[in-house]
N, C-alpha and C positions, 0 to 999 in steps of 0.2 A: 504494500500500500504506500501511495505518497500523499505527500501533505502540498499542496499550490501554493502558492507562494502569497495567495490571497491571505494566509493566513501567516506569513512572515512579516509584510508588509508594515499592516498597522501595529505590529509590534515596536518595530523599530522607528515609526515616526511618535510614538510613544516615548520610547527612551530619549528620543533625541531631543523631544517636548519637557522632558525631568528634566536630563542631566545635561543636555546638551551637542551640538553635534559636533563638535571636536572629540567629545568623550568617547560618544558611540563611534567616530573614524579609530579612534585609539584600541578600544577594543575591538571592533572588527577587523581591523589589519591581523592584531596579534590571533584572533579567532578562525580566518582562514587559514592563518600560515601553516595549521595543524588541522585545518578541516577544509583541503582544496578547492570541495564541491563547489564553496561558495567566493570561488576568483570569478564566476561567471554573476552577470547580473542576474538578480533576483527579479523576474515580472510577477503579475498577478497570476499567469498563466502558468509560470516554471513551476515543475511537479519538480519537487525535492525530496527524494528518500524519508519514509521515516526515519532510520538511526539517524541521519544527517538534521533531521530536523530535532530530531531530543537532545540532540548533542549540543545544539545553538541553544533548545531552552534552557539546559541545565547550566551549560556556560554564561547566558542573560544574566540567570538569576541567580548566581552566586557571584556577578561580576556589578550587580544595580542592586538587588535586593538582598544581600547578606544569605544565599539561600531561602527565602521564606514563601514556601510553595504558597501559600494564602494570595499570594500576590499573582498566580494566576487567576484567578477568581476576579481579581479587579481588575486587569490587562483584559480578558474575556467580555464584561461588563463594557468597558470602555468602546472596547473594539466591535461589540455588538451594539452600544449606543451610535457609533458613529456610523456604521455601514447602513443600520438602518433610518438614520434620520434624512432629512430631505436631500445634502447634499450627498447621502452615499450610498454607493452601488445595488443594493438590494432595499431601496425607499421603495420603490413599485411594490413590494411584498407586501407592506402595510398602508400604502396610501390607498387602496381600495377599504379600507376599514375594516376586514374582517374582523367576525367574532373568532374567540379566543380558541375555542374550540374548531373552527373550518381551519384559524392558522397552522393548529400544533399539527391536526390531521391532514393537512395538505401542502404546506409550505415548507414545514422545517426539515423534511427529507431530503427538500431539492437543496437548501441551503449548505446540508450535510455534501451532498454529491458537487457542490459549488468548491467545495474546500479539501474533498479529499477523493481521490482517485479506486479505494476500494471500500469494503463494505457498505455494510446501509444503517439506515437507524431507523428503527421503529419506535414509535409512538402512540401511549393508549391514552385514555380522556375517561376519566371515571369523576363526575361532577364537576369539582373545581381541580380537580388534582389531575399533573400527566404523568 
């Protein structure tokens, strides 16, 4: 399975949004020199290996966040705030207004296939809960 580069992306204009992007040039130079894949540009399109891709998170987040996996949880938040708001790439998903339940059961799979190259994800809707 790979991981698109859709989901490298807003990662890295995130960090470079904290700490700045000198910082993030600083550690991605030292990042590739040990992980090649990524001497090629990154697009939204580039399917990137998973190990290659766990290997950049693990390295993020003990290079910006001390290790603290929590801080995926906010980078995801962030990153799904901004993709779907009006300026970003999947707003057509929500600007039809669906109800909550047509979303999970018909949108968020394609979202899944938007970002990664195998598996699927399944989704159930029991009340309020998915």
């Amino acid at each position: 399975m790979k991981v698109k580069g859709l989901s490298f992306l807003p990662t890295r204009l995130q960090i470079i949004y904290e700490f700045g992007e000198e910082r993030w040039n600083d550690f991605f130079e030292m990042f590739k020199a040990s992980n090649p894949y990524f001497n090629q540009v990154i697009l939204a399109t580039t399917e990137i290996p998973m190990e290659e891709y766990i290997s950049f998170l693990d390295a993020m987040l003990k290079e910006f966040y001390n290790g603290d996996e929590k801080t995926y949880w906010r980078l995801g938040k962030l990153s799904a705030k901004f993709t779907l708001s009006e300026k970003g790439p999947f707003h057509a998903f929500v600007r039809s207004k669906r109800k909550p339940r047509d979303f999970i059961s018909k949108i968020l799979h394609r979202l899944w296939n938007m970002n990664y190259t195998g598996g699927t994800a399944k989704n159930e809707v029991e009340g309020n809960i998915m």
